[in-house]
C-alpha positions as CSV (number, residue, x, y, z in Angstrom):
1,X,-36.2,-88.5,-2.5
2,X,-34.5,-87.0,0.5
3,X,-31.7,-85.7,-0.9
4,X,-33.8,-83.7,-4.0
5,X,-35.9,-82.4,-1.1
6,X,-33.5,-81.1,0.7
7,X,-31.4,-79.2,-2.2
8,X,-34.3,-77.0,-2.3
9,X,-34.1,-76.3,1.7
10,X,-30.5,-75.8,1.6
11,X,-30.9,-73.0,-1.1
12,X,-33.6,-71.2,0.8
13,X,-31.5,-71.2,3.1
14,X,-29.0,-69.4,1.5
15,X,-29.4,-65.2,1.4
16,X,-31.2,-63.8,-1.5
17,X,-27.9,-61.8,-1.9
18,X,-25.9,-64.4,-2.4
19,X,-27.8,-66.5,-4.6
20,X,-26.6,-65.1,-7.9
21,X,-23.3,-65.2,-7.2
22,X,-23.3,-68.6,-6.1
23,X,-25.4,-69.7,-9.2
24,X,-23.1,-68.5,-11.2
25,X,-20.3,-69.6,-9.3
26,X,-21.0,-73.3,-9.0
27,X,-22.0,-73.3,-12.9
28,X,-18.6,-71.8,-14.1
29,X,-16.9,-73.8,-11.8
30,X,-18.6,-77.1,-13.1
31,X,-17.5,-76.0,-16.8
32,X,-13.9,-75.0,-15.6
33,X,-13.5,-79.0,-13.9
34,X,-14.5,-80.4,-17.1
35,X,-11.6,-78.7,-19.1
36,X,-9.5,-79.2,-16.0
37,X,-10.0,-83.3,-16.0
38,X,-9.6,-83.0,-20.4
39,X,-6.4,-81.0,-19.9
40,X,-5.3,-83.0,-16.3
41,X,-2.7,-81.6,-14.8
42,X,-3.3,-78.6,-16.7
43,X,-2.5,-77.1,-20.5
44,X,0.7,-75.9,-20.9
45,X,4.0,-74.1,-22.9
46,X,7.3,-73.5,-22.4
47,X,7.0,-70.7,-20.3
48,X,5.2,-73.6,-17.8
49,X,8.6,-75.4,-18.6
50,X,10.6,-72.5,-17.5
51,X,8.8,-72.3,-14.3
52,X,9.3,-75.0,-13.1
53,X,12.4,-75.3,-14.2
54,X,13.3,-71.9,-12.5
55,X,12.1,-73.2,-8.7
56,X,13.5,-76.3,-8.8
57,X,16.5,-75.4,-9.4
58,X,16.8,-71.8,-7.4
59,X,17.3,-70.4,-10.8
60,X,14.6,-67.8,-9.8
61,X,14.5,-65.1,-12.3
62,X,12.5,-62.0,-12.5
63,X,11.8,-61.8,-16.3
64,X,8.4,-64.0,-15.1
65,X,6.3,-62.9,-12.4
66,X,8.2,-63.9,-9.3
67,X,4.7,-63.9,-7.5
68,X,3.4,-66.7,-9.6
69,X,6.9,-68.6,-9.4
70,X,5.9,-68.9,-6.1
71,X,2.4,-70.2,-6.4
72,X,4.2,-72.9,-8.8
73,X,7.0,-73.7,-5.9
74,X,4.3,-74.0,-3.4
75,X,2.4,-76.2,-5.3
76,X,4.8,-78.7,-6.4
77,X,6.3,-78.9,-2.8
78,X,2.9,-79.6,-1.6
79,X,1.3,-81.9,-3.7
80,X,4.8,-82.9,-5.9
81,X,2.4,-81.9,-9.3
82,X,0.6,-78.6,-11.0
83,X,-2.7,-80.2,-10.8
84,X,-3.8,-78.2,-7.9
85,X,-2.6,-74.7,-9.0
86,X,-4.7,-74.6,-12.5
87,X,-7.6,-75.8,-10.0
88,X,-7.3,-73.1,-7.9
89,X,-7.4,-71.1,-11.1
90,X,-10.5,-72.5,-12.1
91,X,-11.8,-71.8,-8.5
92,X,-10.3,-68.1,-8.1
93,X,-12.3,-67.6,-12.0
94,X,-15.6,-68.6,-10.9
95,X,-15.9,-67.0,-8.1
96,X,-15.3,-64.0,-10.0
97,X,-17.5,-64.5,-12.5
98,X,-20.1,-64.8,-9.8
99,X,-19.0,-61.6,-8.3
100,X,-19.3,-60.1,-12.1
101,X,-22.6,-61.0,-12.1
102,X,-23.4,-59.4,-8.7
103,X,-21.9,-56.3,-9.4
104,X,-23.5,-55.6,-13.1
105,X,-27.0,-56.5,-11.4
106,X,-26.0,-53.3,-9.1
107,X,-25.9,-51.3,-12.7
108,X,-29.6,-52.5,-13.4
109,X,-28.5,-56.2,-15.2
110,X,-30.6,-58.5,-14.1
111,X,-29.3,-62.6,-13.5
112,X,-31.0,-64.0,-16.2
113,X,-28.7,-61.8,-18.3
114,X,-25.2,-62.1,-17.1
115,X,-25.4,-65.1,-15.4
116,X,-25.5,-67.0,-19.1
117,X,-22.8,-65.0,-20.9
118,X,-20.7,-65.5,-17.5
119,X,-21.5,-69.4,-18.0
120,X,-20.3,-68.7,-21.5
121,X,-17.0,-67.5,-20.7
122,X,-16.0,-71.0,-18.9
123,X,-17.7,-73.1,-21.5
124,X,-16.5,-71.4,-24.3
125,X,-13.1,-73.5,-25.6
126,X,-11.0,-70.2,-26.3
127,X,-11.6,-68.8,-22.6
128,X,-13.1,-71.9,-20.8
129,X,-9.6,-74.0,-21.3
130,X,-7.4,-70.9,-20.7
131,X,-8.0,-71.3,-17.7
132,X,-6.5,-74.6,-17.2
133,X,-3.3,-73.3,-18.4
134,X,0.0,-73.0,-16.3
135,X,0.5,-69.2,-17.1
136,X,1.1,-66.0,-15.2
137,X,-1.4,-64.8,-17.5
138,X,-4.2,-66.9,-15.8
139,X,-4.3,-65.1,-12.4
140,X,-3.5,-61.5,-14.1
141,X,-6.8,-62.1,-16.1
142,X,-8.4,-62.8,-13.5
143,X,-7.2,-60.0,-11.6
144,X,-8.0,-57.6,-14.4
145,X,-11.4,-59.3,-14.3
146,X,-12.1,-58.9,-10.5
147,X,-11.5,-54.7,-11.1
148,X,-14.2,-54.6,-13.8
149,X,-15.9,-56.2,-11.1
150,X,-14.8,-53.7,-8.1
151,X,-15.6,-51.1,-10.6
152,X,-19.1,-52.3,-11.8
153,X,-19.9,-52.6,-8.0
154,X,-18.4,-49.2,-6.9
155,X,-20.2,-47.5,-10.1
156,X,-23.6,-48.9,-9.6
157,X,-23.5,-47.4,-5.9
158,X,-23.4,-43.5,-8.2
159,X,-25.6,-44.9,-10.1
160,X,-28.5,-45.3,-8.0
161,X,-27.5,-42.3,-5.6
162,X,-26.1,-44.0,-2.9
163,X,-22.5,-43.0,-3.3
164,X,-21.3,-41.6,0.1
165,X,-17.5,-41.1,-1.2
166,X,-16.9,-44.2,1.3
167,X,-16.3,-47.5,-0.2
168,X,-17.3,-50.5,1.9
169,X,-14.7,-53.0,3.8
170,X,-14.8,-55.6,0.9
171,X,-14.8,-53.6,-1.8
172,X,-11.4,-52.2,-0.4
173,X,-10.2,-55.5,-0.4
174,X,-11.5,-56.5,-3.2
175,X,-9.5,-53.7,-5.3
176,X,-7.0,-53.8,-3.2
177,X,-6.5,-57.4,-4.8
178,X,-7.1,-57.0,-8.1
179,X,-4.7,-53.9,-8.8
180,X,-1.9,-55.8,-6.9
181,X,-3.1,-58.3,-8.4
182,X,-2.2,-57.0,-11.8
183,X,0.9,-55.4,-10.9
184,X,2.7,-58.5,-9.4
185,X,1.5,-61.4,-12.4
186,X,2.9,-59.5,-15.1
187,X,5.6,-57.5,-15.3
188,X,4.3,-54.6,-17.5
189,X,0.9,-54.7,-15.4
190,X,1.2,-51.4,-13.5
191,X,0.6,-48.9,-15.9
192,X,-2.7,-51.3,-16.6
193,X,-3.9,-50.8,-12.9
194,X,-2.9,-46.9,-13.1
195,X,-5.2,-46.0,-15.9
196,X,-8.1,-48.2,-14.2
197,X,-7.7,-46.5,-11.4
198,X,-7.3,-43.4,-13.0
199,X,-11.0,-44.5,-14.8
200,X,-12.2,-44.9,-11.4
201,X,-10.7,-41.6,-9.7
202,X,-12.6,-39.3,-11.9
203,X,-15.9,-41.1,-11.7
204,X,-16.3,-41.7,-7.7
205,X,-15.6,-38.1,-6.3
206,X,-14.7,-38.6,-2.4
207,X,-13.0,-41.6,-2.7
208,X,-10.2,-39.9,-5.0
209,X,-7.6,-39.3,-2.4
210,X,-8.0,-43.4,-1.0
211,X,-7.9,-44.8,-5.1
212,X,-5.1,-42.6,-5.9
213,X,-3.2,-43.9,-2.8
214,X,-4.5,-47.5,-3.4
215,X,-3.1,-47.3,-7.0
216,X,0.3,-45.3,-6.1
217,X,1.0,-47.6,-3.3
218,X,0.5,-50.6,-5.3
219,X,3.1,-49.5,-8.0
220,X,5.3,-48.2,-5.4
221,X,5.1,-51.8,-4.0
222,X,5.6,-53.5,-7.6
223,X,8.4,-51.5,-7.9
224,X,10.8,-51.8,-4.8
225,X,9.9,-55.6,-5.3
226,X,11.5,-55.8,-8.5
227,X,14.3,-53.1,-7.5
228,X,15.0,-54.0,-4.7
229,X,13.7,-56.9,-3.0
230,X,14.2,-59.4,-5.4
231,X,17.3,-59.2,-6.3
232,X,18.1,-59.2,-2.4
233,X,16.3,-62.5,-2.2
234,X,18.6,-63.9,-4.7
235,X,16.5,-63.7,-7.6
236,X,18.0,-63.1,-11.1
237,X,17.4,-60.2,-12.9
238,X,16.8,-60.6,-16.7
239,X,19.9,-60.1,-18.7
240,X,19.9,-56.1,-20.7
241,X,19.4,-57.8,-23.6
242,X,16.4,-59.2,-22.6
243,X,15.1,-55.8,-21.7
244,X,15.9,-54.1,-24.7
245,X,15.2,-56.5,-27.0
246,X,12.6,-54.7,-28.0
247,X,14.3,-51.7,-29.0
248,X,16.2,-54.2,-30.8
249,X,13.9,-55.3,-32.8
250,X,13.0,-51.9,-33.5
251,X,16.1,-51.0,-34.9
252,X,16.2,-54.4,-37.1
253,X,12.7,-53.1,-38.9
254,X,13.8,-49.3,-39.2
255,X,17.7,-50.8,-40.8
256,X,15.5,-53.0,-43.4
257,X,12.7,-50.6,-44.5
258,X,15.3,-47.2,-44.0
259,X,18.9,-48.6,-44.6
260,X,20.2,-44.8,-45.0
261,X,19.3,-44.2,-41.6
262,X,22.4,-46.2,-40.4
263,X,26.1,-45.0,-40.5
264,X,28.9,-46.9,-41.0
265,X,29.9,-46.8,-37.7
266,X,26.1,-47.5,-36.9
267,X,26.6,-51.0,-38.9
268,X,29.6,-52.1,-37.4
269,X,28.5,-51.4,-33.5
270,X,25.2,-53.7,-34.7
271,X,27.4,-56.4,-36.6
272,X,29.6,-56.5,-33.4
273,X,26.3,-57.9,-32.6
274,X,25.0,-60.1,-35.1
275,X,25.5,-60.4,-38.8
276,X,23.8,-57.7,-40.7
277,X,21.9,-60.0,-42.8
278,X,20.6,-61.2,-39.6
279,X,19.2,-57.5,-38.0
280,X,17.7,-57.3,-41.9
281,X,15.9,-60.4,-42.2
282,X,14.4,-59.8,-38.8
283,X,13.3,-56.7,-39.7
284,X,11.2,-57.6,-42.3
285,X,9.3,-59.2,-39.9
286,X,7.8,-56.4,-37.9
287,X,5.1,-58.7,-36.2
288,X,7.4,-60.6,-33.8
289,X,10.6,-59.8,-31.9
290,X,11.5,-63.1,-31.2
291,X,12.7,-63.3,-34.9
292,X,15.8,-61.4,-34.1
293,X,16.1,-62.3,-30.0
294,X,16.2,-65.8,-30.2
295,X,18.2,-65.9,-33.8
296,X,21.1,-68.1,-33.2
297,X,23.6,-65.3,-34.8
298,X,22.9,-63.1,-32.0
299,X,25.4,-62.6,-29.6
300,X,23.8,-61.8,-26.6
301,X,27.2,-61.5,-24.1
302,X,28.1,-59.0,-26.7
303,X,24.8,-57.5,-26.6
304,X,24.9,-56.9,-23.3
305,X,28.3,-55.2,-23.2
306,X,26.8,-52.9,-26.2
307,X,23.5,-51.9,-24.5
308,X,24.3,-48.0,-24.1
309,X,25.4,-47.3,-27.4
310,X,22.5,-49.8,-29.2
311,X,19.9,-47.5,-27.1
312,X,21.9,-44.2,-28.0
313,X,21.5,-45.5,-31.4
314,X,17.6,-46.5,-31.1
315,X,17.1,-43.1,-29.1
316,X,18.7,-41.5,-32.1
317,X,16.7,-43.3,-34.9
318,X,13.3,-42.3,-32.7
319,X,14.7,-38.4,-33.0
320,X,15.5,-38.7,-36.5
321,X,12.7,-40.8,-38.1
322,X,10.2,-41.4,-35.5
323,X,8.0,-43.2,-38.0
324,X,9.9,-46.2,-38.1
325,X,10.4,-46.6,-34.5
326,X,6.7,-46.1,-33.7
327,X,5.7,-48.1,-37.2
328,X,7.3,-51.2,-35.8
329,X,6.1,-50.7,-32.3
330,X,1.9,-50.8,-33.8
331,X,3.0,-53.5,-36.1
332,X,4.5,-55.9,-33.3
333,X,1.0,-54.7,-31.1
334,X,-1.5,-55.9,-34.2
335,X,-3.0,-58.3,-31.5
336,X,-4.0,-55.0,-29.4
337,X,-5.6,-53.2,-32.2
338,X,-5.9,-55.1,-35.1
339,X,-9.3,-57.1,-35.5
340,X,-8.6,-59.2,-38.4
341,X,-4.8,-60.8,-38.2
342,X,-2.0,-60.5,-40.2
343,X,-0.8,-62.3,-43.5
344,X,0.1,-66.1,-42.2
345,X,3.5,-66.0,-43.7
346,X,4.7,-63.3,-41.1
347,X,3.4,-65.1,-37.8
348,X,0.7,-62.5,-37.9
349,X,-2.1,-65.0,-37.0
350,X,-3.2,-65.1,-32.5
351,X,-0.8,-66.9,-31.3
352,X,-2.5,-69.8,-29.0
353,X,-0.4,-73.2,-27.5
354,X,-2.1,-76.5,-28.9
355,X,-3.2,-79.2,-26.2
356,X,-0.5,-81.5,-26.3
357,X,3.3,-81.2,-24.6
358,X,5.6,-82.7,-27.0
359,X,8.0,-85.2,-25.8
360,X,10.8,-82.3,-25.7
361,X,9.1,-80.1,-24.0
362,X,9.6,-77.4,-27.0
363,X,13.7,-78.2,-26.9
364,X,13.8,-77.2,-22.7
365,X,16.7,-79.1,-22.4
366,X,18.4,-78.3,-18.6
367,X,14.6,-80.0,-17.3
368,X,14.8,-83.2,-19.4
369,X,16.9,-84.8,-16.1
370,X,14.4,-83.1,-13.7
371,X,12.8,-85.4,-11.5
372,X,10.1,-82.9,-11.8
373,X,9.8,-84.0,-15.3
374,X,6.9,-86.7,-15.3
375,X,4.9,-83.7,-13.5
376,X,5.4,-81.6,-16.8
377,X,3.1,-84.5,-18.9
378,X,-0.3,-84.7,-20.2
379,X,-2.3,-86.9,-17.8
380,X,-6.4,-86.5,-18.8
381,X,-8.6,-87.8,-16.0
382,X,-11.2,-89.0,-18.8
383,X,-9.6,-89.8,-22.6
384,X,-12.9,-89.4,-24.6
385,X,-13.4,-85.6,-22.3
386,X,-9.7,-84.9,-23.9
387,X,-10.7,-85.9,-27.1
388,X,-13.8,-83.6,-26.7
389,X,-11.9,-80.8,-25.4
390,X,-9.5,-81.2,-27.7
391,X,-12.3,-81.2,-30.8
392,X,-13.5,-77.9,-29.3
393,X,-10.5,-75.9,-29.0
394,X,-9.6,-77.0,-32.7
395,X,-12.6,-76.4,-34.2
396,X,-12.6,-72.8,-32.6
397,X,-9.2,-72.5,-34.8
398,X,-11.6,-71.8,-37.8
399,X,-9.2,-69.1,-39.3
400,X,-12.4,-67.3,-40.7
401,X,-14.0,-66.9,-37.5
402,X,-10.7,-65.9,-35.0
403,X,-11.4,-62.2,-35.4
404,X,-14.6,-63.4,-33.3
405,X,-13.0,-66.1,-30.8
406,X,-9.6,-65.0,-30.2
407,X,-9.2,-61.8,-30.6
408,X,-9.2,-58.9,-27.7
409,X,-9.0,-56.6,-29.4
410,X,-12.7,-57.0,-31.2
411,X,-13.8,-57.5,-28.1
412,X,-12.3,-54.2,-26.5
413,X,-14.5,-52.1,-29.1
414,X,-17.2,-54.0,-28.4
415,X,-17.2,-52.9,-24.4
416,X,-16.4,-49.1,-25.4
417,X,-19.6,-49.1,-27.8
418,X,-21.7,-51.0,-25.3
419,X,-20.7,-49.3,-22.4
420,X,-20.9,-45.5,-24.5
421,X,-24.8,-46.8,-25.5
422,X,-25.7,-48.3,-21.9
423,X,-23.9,-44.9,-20.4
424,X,-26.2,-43.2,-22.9
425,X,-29.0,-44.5,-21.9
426,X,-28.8,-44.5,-18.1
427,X,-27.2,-40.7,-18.7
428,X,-24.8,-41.0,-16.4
429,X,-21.2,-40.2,-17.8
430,X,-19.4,-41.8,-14.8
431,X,-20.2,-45.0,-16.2
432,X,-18.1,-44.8,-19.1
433,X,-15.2,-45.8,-16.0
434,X,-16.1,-49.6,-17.0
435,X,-13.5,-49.4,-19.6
436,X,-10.7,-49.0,-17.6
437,X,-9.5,-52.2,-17.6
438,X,-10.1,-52.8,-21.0
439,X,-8.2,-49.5,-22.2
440,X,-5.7,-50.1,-19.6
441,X,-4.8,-53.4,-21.3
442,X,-4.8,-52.3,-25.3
443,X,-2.6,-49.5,-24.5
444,X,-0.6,-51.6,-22.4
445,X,-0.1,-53.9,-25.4
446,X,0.0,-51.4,-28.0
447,X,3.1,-50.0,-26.4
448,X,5.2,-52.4,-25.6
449,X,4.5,-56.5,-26.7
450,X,6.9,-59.0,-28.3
451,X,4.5,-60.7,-30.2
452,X,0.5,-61.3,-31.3
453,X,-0.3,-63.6,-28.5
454,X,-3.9,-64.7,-27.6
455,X,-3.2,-64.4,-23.5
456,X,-1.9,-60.7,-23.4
457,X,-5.5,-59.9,-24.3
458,X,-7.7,-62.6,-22.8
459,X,-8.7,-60.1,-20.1
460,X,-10.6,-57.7,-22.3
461,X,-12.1,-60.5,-24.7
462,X,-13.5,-61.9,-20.9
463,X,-15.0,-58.5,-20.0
464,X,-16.2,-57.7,-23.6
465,X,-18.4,-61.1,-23.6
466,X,-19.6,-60.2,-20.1
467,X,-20.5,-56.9,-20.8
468,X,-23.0,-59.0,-23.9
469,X,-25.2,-58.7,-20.5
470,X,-25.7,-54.9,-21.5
471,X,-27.8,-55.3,-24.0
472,X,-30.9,-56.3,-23.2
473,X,-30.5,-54.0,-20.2
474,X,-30.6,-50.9,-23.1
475,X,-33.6,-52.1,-24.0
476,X,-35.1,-52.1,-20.5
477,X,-33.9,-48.9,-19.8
478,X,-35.5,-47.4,-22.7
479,X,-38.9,-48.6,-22.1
């Protein structure tokens, strides 16, 4: 009896400030520990694989996020397993949650209306088990998650009139966090913080000079890190393959939909390459660039030794018929603007990892000796919460239902209408700034993505269930 009495002196305790937040907080993080016991030491793919992999063997390279490569490093040298990075996730997403909560209550949602849909977002297996995963993607959601927060915060303040053009210490911080944040766990994230802080500049007037600073510093940062500093540091840059492969695959879909295009000269620089056959069969595939990247016909020494003239060649394709370059470029981005997926026969369908780590760890072969290798195994804490976890995820899989649970970009135009109707209704056109993050991300995607994976639009699919919380505070606002 002492202990239930004292909870409730404890909490009074606690300021009324707080109290959301924390609610919120400790409820996510009680979801996220269930998935992270199912999924013990944590889901993972063969990007996971390559991570550890890559530290382990100072084979650092900066095609993955050399910031997260470092979490994984520390980690493992720590505690000798993952286990305690993809809690740390969980811990880092729940407190942001809670934070979500608190800033949308600035904007006039009340608790009892975020604080579920946050709860939601852990429990739910599509976003609730993502979190568990061994992914770079993890903390950049998160990141992107904690500026919709920042910005909630930040907008609520000219909201209610008490904007002074000054932010306050922690909401510095906090966006100082979240657009590094963003920038340093994925590769591509810059441009992402740019337009949300571009959102941002126009809405808060007096603070332009600081957020324009705060968002050209960060990518000035980003930069010289990749340019400069890493490769200093010994870490490998990608080969030019890698970084073109793209265009690549560009030129693969425009040579089998528009053969004409292509001199003969044209063909035989590209089958110094690869077999023709092999640039044409992975261009009728416009979905996935993987199809022609990781064919085994590809010469990719050659490749690299033909980078200039392949891009002379894609620059010249995008001059002369600029429908096929840009064509295959919205094709391979379906994930970021398609709602429904593509035919099954193309890969077309969200691409999401299953539960399990097969014995081979997807055919990773230089790890198989590792004595880090036992680490990279599915270890569950409880069998009958894996098996539950496990029911949930594949029941979610319903392939009638994944333009509602796994798919960003229905949840993108689901924030731009609520936030349009909510900036509506509280007439104030600075609001419309909450979709930063989200349009930051879909046009990130739609211009440059290998393929239709689930976790390069988790962030938006987060912020479009949270932003559920909108509704009934339309309806309280219009009474």
């Amino acid at each position: 009896m002492k202990t239930v009495t004292k909870v409730p002196a404890v909490w009074s305790r606690v300021p009324q400030a707080l109290r959301l937040p924390l609610a919120v907080s400790l409820s996510c993080q009680a979801c996220y520990l269930l998935w992270w016991a199912a999924f013990y030491p944590g889901l993972m793919s063969v990007d996971s694989v390559a991570y550890t992999w890559q530290v382990t063997t100072d084979h650092w390279r900066s095609d993955h996020s050399v910031l997260y490569n470092a979490l994984v490093w520390l980690t493992l040298n720590i505690t000798g397993d993952l286990s305690a990075l993809t809690l740390l996730q969980t811990i880092a997403m729940s407190a942001v949650l809670g934070l979500t909560c608190a800033s949308l209550r600035t904007l006039g949602v009340r608790g009892r209306w975020s604080a579920p849909v946050a709860v939601l977002c852990a429990a739910a297996p599509p976003l609730g088990s993502f979190v568990v995963f061994v992914w770079k993607d993890v903390p950049f959601t998160i990141c992107a998650v904690l500026l919709f927060a920042v910005s909630a915060q930040l907008l609520g303040r000219r909201l209610h009139g008490t904007w002074n053009g000054r932010m306050h210490g922690s909401e510095l911080l906090l966006l100082c966090t979240g657009l590094l944040g963003v920038d340093l766990f994925r590769n591509n994230g810059f441009p992402m913080s740019v337009i949300a802080s571009l959102a941002l500049l126009l809405a808060l007037p007096g603070a332009r000079r600081l957020i324009a600073g705060l968002a050209a510093s960060a990518t000035a940062l980003t930069l010289l890190l990749m340019l400069v500093v890493y490769p200093a540091a010994g870490v490998e840059r990608p080969s030019r393959t890698f970084v073109y492969n793209l265009n690549y695959a560009d030129l693969a879909v425009a040579y089998a939909q528009a053969p004409g295009l292509f001199t003969p000269a044209d063909l035989r620089l590209m089958a110094r390459v690869a077999p023709l056959s092999t640039w044409r069969g992975a261009g009728t595939n416009c979905y996935v660039s993987d199809v022609l990247y990781y064919n085994p016909s590809v010469n990719r020494t050659v490749a690299d030794r033909l980078t200039e003239p392949l891009v002379r060649l894609w620059w010249r394709v995008l001059r002369t018929a600029p429908e096929q370059i840009f064509g295959a470029r919205l094709c391979r981005a379906h994930i970021a603007w398609a709602v429904f997926p593509g035919p099954r026969d193309k890969s077309a369908r969200t691409w999401t990892y299953g539960t399990s780590i097969p014995a081979d760890l997807w055919g990773f072969r230089q790890i198989q000796d590792s004595p880090y290798r036992p680490v990279l195994k599915a270890r569950p804490l409880s069998q009958a919460l894996n098996h539950a976890a496990t029911f949930g995820r594949s029941a979610f899989r319903v392939p009638q239902l994944e333009w509602l649970f796994w798919r960003g970009a229905t949840w993108s135009y689901a924030t731009y209408v609520l936030v349009a109707l909510f900036t509506r209704a509280r007439r104030c056109r600075p609001l419309l700034a909450l979709t930063g993050v989200t349009f930051g991300v879909q046009l990130t995607v739609l211009v440059a993505n290998p393929a239709p994976c689930f976790r390069y639009m988790a962030a938006p699919l987060f912020i479009g269930v949270l932003c559920l919380s909108l509704i009934p505070a339309l309806r309280a606002s219009t009474r």
